[in-house]
PDB file of N, H, CA, C and O in Angstrom:
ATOM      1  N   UNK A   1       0.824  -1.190   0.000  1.00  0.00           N
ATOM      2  CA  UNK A   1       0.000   0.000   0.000  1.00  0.00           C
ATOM      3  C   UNK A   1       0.873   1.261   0.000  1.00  0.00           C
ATOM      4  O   UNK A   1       0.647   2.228  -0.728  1.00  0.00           O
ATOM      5  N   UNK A   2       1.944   1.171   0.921  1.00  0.00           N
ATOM      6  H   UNK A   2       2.127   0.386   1.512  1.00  0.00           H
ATOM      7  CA  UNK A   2       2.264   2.198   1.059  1.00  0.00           C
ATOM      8  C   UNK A   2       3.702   2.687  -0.645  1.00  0.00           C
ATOM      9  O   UNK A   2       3.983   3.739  -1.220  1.00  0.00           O
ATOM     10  N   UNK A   3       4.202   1.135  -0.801  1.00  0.00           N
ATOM     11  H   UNK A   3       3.974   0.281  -0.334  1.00  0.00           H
ATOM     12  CA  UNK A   3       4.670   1.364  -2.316  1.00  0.00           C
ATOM     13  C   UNK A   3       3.762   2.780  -3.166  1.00  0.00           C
ATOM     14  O   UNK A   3       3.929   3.962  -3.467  1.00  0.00           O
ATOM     15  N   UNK A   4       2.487   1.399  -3.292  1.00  0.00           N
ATOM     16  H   UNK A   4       2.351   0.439  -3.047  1.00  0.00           H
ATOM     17  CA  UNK A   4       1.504   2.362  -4.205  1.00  0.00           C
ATOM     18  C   UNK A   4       1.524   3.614  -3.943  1.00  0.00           C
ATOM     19  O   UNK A   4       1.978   4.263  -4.885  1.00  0.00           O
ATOM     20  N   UNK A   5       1.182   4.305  -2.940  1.00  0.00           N
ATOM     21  H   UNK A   5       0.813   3.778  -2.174  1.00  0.00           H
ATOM     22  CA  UNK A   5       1.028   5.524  -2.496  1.00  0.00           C
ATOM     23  C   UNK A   5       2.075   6.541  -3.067  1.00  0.00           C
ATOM     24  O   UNK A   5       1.850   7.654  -3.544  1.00  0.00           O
ATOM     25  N   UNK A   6       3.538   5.754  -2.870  1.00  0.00           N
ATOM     26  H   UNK A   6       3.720   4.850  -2.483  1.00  0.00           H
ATOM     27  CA  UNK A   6       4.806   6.640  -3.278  1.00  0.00           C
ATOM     28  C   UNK A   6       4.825   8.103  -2.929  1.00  0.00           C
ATOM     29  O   UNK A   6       5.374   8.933  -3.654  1.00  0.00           O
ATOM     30  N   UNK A   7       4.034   8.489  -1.474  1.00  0.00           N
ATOM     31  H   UNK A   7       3.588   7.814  -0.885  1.00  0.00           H
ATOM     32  CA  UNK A   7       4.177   9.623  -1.271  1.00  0.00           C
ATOM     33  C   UNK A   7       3.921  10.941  -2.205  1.00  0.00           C
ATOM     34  O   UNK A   7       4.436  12.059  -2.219  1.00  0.00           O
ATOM     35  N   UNK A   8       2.854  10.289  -3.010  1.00  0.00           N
ATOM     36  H   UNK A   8       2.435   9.381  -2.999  1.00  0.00           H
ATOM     37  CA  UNK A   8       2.064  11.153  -3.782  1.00  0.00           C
ATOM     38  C   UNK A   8       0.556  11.623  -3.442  1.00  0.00           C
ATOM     39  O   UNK A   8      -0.461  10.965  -3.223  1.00  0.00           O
ATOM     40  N   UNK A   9       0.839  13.226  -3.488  1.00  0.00           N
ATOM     41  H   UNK A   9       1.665  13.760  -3.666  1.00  0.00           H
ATOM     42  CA  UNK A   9      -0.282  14.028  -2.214  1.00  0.00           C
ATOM     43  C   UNK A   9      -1.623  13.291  -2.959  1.00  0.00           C
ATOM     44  O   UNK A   9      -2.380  12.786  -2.130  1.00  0.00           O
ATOM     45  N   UNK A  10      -2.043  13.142  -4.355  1.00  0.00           N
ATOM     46  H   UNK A  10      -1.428  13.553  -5.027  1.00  0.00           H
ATOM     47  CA  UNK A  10      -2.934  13.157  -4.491  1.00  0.00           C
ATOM     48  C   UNK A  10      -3.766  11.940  -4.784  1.00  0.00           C
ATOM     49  O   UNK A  10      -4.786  11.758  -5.448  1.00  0.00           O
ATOM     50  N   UNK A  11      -2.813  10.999  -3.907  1.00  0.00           N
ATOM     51  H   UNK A  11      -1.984  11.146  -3.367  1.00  0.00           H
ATOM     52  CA  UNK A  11      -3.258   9.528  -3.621  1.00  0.00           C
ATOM     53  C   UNK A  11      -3.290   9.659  -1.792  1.00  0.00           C
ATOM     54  O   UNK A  11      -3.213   8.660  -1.078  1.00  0.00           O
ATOM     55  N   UNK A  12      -3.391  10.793  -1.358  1.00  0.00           N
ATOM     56  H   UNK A  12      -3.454  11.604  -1.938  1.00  0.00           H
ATOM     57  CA  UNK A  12      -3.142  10.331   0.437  1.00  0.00           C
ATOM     58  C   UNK A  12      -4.594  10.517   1.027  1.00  0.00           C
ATOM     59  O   UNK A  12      -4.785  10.510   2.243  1.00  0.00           O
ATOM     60  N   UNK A  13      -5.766  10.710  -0.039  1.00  0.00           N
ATOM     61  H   UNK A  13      -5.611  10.716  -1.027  1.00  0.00           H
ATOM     62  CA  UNK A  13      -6.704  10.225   0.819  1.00  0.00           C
ATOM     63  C   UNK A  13      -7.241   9.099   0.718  1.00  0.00           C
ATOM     64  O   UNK A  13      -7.992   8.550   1.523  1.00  0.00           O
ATOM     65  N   UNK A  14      -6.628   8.493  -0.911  1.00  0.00           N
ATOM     66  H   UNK A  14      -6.018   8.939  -1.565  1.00  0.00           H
ATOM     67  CA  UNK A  14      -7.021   6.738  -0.777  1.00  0.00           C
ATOM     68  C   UNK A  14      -6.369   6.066   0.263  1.00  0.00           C
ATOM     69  O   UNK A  14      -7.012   5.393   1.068  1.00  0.00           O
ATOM     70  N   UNK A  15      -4.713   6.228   0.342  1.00  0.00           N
ATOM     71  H   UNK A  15      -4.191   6.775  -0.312  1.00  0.00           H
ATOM     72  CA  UNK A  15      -4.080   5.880   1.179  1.00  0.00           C
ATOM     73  C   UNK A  15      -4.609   5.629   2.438  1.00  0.00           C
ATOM     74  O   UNK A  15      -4.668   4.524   2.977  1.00  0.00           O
ATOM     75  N   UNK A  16      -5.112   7.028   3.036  1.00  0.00           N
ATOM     76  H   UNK A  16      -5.063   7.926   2.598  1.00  0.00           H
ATOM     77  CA  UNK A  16      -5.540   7.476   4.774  1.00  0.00           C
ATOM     78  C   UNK A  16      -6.780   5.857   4.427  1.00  0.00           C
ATOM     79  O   UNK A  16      -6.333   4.876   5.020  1.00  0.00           O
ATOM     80  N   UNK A  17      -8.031   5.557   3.678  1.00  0.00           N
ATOM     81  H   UNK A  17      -8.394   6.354   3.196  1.00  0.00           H
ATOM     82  CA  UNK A  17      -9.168   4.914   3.605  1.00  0.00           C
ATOM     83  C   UNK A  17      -8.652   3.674   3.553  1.00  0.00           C
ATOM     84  O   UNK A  17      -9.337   2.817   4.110  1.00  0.00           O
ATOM     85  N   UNK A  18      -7.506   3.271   2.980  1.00  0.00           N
ATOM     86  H   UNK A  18      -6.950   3.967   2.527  1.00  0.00           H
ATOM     87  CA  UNK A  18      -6.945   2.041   2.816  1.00  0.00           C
ATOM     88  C   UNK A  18      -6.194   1.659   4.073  1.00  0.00           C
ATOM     89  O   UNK A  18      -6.558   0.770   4.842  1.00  0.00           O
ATOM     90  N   UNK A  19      -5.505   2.138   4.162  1.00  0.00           N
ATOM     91  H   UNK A  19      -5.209   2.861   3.537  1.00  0.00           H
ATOM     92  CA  UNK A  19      -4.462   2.281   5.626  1.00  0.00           C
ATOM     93  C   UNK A  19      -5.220   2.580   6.840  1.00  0.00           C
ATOM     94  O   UNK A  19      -4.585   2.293   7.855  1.00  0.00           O
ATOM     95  N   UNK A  20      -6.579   3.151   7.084  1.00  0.00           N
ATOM     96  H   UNK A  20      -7.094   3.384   6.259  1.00  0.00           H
ATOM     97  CA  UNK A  20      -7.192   2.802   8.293  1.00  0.00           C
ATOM     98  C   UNK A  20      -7.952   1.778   8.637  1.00  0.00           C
ATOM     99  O   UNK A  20      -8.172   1.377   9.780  1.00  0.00           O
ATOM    100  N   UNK A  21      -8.538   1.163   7.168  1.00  0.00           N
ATOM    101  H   UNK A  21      -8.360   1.489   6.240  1.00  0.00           H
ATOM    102  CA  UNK A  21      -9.085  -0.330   6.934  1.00  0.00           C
ATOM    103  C   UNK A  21      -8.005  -1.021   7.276  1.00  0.00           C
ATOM    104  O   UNK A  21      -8.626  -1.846   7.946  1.00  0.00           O
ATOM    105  N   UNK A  22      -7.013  -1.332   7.360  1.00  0.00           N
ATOM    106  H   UNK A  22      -6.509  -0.662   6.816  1.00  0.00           H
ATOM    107  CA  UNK A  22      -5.756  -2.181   7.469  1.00  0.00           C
ATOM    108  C   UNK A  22      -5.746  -1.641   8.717  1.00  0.00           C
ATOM    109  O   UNK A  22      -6.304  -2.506   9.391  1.00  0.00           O
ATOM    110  N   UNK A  23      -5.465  -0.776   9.413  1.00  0.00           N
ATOM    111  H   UNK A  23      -5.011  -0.073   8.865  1.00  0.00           H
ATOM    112  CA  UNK A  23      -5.192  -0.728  10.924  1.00  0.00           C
ATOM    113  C   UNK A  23      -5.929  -1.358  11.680  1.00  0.00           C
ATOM    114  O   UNK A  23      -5.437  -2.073  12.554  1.00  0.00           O
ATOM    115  N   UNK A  24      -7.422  -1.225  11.500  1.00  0.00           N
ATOM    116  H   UNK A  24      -7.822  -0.645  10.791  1.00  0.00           H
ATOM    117  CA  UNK A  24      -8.453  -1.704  11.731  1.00  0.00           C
ATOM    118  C   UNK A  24      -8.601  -3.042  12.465  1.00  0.00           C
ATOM    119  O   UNK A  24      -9.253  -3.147  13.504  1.00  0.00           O
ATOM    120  N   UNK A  25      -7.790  -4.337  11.710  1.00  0.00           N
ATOM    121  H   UNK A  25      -7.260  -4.253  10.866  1.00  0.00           H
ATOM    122  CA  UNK A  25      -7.418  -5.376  11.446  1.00  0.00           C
ATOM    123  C   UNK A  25      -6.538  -5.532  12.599  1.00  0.00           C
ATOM    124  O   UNK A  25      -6.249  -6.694  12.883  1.00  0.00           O
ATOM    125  N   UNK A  26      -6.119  -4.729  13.222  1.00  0.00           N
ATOM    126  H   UNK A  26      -6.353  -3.784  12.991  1.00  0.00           H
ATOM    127  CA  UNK A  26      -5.011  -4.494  14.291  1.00  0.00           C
ATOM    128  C   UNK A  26      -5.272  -4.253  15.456  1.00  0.00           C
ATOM    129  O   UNK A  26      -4.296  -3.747  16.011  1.00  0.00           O
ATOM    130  N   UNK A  27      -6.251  -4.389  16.199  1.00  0.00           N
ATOM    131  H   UNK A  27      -7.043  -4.800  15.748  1.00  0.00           H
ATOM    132  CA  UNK A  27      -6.722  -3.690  17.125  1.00  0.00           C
ATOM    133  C   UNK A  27      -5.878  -4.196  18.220  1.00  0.00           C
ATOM    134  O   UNK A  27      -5.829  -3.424  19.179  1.00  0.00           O
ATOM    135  N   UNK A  28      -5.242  -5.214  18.331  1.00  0.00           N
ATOM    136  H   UNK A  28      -5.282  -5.841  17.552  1.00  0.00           H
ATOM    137  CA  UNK A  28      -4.715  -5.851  19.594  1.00  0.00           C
ATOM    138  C   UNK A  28      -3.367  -4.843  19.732  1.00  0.00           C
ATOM    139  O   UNK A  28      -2.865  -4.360  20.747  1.00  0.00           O
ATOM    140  N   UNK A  29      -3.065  -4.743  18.628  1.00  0.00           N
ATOM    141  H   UNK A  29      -3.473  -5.135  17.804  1.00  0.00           H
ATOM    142  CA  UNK A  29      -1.535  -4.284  18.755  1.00  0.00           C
ATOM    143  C   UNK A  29      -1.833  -2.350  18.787  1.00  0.00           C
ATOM    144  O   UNK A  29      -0.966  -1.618  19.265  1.00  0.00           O
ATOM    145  N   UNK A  30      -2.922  -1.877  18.310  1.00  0.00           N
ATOM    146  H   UNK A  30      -3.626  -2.472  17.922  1.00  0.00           H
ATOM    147  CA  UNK A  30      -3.298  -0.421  18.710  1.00  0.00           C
ATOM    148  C   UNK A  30      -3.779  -0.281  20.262  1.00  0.00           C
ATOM    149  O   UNK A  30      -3.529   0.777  20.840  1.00  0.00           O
ATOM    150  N   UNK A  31      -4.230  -0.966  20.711  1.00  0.00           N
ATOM    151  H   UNK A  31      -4.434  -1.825  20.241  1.00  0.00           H
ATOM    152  CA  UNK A  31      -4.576  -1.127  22.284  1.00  0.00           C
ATOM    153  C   UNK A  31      -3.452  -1.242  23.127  1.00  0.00           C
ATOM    154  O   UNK A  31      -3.292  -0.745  24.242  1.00  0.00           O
ATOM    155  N   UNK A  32      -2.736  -1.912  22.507  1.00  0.00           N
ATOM    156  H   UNK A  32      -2.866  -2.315  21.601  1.00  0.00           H
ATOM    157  CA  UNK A  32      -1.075  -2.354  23.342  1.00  0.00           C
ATOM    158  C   UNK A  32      -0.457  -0.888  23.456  1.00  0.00           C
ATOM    159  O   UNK A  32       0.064  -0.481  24.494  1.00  0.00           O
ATOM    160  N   UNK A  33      -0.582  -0.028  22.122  1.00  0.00           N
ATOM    161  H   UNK A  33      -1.005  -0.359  21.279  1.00  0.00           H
ATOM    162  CA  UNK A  33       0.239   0.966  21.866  1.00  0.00           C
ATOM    163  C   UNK A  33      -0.278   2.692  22.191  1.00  0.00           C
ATOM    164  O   UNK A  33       0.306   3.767  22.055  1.00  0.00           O
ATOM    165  N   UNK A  34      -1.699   2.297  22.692  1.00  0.00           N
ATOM    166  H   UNK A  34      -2.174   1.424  22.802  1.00  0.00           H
ATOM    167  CA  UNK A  34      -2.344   3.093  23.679  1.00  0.00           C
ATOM    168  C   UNK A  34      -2.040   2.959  25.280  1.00  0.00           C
ATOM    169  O   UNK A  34      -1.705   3.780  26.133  1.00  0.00           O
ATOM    170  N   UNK A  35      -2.321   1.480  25.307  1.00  0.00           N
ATOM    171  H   UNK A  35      -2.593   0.813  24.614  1.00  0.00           H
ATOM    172  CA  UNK A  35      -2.074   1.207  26.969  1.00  0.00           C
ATOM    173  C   UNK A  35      -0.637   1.680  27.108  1.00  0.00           C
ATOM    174  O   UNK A  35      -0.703   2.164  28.238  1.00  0.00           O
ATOM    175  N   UNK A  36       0.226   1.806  26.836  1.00  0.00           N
ATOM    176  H   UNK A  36       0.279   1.414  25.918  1.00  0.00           H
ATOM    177  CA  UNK A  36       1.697   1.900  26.716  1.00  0.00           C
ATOM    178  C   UNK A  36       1.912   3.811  26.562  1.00  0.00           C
ATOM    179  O   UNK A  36       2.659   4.410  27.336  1.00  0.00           O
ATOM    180  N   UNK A  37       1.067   4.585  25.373  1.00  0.00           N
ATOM    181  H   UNK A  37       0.460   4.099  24.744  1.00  0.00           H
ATOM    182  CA  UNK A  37       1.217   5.526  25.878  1.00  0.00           C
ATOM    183  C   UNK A  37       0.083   6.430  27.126  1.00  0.00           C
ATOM    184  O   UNK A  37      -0.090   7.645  27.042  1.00  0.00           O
ATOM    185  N   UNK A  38      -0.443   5.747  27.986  1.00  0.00           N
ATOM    186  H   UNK A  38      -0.302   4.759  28.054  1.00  0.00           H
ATOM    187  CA  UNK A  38      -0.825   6.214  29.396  1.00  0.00           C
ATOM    188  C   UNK A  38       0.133   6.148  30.323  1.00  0.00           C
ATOM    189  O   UNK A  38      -0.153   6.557  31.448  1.00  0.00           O
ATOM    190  N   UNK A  39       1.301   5.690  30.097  1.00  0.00           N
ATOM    191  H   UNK A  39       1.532   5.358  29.183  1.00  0.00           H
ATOM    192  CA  UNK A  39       2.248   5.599  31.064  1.00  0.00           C
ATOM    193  C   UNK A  39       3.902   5.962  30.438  1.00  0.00           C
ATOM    194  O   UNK A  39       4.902   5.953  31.156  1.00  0.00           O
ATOM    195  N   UNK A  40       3.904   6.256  29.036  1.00  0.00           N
ATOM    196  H   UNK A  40       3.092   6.263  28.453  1.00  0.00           H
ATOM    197  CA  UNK A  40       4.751   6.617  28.563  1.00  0.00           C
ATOM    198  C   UNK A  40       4.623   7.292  27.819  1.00  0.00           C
ATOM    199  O   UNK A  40       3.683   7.001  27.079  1.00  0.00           O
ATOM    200  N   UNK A  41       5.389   8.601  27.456  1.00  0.00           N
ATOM    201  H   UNK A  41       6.152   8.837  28.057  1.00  0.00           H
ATOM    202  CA  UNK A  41       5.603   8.689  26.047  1.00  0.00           C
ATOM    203  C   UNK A  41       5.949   7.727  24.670  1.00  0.00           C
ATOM    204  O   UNK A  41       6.869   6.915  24.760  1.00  0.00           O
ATOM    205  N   UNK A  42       5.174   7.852  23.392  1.00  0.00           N
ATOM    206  H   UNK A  42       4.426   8.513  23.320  1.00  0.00           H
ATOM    207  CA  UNK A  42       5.412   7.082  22.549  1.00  0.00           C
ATOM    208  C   UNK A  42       5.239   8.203  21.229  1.00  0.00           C
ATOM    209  O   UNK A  42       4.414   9.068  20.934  1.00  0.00           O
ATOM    210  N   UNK A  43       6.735   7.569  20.511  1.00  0.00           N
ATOM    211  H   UNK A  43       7.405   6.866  20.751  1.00  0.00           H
ATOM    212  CA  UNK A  43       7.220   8.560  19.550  1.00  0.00           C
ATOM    213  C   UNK A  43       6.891   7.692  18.085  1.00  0.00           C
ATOM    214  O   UNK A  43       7.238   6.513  18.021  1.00  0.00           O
ATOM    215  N   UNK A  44       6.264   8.294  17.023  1.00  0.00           N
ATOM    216  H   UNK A  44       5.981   9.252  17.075  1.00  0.00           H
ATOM    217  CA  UNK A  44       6.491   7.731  16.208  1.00  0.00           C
ATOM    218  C   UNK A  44       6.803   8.441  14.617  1.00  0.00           C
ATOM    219  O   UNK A  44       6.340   9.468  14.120  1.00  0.00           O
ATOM    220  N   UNK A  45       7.980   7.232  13.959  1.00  0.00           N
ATOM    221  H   UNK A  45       8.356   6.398  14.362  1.00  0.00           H
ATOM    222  CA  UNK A  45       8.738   7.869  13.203  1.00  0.00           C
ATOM    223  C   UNK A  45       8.411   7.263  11.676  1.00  0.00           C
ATOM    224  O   UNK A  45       7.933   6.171  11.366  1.00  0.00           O
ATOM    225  N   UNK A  46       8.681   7.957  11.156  1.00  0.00           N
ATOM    226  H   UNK A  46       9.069   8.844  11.407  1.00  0.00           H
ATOM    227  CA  UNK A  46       8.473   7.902   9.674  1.00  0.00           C
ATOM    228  C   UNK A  46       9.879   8.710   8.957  1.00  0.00           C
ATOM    229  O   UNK A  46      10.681   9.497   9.460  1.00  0.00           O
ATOM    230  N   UNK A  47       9.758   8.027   7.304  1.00  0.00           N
ATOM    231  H   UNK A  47       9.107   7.387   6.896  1.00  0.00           H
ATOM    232  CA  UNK A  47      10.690   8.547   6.684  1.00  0.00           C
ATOM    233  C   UNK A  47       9.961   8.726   5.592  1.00  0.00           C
ATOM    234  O   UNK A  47       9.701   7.810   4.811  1.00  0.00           O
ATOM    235  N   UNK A  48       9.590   9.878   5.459  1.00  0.00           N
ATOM    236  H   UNK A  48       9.801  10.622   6.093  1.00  0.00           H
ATOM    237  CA  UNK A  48       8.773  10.218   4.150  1.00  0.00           C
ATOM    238  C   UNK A  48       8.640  12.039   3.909  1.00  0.00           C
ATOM    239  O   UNK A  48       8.632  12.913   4.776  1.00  0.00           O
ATOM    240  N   UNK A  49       8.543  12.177   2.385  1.00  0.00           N
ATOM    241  H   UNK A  49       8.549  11.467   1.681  1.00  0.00           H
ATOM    242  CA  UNK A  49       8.872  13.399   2.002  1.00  0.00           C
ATOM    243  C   UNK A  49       8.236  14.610   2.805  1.00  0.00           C
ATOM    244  O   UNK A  49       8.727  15.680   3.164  1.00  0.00           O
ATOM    245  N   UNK A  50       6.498  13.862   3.018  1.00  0.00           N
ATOM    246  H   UNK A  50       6.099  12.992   2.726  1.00  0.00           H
ATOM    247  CA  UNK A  50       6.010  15.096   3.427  1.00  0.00           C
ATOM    248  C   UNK A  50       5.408  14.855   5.045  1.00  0.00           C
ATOM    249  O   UNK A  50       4.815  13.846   5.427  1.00  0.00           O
ATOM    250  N   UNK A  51       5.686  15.893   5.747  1.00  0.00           N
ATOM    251  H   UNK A  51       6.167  16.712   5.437  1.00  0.00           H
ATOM    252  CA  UNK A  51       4.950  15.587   6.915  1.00  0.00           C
ATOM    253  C   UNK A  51       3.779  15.293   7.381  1.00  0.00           C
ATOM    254  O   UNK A  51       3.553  14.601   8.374  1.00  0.00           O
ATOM    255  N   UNK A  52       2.909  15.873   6.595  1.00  0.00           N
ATOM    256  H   UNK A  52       3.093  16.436   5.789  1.00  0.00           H
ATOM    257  CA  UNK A  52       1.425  16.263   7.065  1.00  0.00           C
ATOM    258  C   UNK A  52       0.595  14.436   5.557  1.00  0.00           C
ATOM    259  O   UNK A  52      -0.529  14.006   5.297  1.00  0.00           O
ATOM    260  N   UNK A  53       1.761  14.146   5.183  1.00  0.00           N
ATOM    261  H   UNK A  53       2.673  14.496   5.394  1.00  0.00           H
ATOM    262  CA  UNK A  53       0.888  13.276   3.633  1.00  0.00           C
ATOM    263  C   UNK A  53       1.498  11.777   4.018  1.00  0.00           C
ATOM    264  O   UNK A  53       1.674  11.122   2.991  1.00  0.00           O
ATOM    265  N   UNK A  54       1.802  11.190   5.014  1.00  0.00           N
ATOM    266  H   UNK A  54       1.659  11.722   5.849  1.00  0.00           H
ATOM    267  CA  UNK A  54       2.434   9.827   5.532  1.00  0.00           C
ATOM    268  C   UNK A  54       1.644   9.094   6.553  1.00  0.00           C
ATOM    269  O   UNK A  54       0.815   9.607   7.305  1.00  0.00           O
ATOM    270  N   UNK A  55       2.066   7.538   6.493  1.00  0.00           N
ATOM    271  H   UNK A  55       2.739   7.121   5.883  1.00  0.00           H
ATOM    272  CA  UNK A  55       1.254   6.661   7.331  1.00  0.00           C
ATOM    273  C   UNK A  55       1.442   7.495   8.322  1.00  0.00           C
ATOM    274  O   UNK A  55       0.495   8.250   8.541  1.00  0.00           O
ATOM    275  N   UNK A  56       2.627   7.626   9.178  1.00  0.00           N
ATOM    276  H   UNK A  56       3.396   7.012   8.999  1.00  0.00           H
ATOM    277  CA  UNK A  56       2.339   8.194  10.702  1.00  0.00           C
ATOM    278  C   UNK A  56       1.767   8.931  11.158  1.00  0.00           C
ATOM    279  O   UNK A  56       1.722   8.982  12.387  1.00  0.00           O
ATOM    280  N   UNK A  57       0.790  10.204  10.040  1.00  0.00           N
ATOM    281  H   UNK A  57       0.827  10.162   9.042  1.00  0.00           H
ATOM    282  CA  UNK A  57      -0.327  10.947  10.624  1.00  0.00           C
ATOM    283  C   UNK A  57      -1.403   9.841  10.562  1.00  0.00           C
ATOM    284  O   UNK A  57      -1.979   9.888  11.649  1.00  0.00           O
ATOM    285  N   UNK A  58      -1.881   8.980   9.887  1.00  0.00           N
ATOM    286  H   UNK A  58      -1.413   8.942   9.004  1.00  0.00           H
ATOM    287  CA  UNK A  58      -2.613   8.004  10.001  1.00  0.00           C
ATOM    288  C   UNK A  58      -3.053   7.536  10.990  1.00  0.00           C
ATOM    289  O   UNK A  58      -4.235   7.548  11.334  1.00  0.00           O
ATOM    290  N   UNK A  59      -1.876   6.932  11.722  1.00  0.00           N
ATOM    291  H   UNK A  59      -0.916   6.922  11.442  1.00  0.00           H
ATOM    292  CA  UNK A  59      -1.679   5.923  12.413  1.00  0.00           C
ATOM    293  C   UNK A  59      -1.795   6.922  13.981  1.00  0.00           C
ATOM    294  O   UNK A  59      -2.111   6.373  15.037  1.00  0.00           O
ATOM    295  N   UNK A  60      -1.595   7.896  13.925  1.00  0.00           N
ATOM    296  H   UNK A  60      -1.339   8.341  13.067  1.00  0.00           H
ATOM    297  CA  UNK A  60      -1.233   9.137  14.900  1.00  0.00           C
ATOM    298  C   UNK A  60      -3.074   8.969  15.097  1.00  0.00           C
ATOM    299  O   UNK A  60      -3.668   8.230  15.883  1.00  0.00           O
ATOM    300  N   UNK A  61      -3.652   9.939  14.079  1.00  0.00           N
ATOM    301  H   UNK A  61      -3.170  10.538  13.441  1.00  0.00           H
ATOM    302  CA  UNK A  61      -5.241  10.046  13.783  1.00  0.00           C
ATOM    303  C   UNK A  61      -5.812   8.633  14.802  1.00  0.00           C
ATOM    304  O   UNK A  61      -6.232   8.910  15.925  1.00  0.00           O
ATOM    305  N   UNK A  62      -5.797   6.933  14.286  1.00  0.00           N
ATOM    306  H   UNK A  62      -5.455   6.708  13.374  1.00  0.00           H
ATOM    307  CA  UNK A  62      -6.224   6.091  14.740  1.00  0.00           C
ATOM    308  C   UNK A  62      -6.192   5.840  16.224  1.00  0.00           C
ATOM    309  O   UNK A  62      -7.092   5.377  16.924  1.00  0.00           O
ATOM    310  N   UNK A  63      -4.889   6.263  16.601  1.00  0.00           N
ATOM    311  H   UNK A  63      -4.157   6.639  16.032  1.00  0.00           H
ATOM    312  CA  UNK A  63      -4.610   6.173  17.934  1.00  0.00           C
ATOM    313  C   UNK A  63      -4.949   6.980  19.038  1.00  0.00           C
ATOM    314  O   UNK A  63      -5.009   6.731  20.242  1.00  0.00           O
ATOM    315  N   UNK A  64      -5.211   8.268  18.205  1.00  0.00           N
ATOM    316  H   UNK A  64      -5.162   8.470  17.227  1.00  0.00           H
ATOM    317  CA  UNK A  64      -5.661   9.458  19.332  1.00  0.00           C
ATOM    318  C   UNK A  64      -7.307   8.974  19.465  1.00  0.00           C
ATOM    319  O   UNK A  64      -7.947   9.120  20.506  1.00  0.00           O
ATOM    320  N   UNK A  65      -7.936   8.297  18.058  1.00  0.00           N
ATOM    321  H   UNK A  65      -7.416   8.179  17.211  1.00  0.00           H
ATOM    322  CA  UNK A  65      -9.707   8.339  18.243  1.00  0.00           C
ATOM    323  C   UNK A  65      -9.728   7.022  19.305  1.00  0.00           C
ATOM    324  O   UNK A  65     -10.595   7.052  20.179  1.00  0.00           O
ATOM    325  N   UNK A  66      -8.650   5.674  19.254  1.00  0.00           N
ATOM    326  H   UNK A  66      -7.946   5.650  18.544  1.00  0.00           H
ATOM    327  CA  UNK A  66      -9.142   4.664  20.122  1.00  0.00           C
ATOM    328  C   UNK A  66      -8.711   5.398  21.326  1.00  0.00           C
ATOM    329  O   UNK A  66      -9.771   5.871  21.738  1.00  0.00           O
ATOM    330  N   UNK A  67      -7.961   5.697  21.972  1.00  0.00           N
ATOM    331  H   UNK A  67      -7.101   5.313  21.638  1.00  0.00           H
ATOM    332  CA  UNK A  67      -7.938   6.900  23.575  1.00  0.00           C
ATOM    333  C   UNK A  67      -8.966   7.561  23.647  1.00  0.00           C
ATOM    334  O   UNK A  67      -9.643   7.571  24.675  1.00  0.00           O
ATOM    335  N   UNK A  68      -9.309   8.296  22.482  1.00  0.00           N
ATOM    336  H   UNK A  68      -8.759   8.288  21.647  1.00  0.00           H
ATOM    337  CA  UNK A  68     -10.762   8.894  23.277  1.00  0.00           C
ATOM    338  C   UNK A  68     -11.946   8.520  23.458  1.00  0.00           C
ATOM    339  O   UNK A  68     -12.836   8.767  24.271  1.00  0.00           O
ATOM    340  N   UNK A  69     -11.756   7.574  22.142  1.00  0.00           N
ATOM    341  H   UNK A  69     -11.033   7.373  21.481  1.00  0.00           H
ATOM    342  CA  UNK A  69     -13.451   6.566  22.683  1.00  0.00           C
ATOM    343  C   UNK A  69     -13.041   5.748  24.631  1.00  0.00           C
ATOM    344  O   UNK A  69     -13.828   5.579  25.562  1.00  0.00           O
ATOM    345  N   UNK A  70     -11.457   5.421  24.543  1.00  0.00           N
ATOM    346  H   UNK A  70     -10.817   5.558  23.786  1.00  0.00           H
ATOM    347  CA  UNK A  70     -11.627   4.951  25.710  1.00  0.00           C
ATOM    348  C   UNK A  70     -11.937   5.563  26.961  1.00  0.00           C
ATOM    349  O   UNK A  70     -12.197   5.119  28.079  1.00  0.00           O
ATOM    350  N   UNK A  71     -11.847   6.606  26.511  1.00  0.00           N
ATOM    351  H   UNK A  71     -11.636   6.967  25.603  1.00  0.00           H
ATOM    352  CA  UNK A  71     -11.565   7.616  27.749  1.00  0.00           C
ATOM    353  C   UNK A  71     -13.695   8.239  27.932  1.00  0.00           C
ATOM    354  O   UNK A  71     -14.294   8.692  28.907  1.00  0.00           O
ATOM    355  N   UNK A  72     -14.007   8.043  27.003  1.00  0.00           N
ATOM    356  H   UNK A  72     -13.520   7.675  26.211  1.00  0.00           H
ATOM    357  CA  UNK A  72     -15.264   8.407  27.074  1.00  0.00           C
ATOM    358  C   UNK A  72     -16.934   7.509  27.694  1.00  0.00           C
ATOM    359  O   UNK A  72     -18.010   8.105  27.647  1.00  0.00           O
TER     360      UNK A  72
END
């Protein structure tokens, strides 16, 4: 997916729809990485051209909505 994407802006909202369906699929390991930041900081890194157009805002996005549904 993220090949495809090649960090081209005007594929990053298929990307974001594809790549949150695939996170999705993950929930054990997004829960792990929530429970983990309530007691830690957790940094996450990417290597890609643009800041604001990469999985790690994605993945950033997914993680902040499962904390707040938990928190709610």
């Amino acid at each position: 997916l993220r090949k495809w994407f090649g960090h081209r802006p005007e594929r990053f909202d298929a990307f974001r729809r594809r790549y949150t369906a695939e996170l999705a699929l993950a929930s054990v390991e997004l829960d792990r990485i929530v429970d983990e930041s309530k007691l830690h900081r957790v940094t996450l890194l990417y290597g890609a051209r643009g800041p604001q157009t990469n999985h790690a805002v994605v993945l950033l996005q997914c993680l902040q909505e499962r904390l707040n549904r938990r928190q709610s």
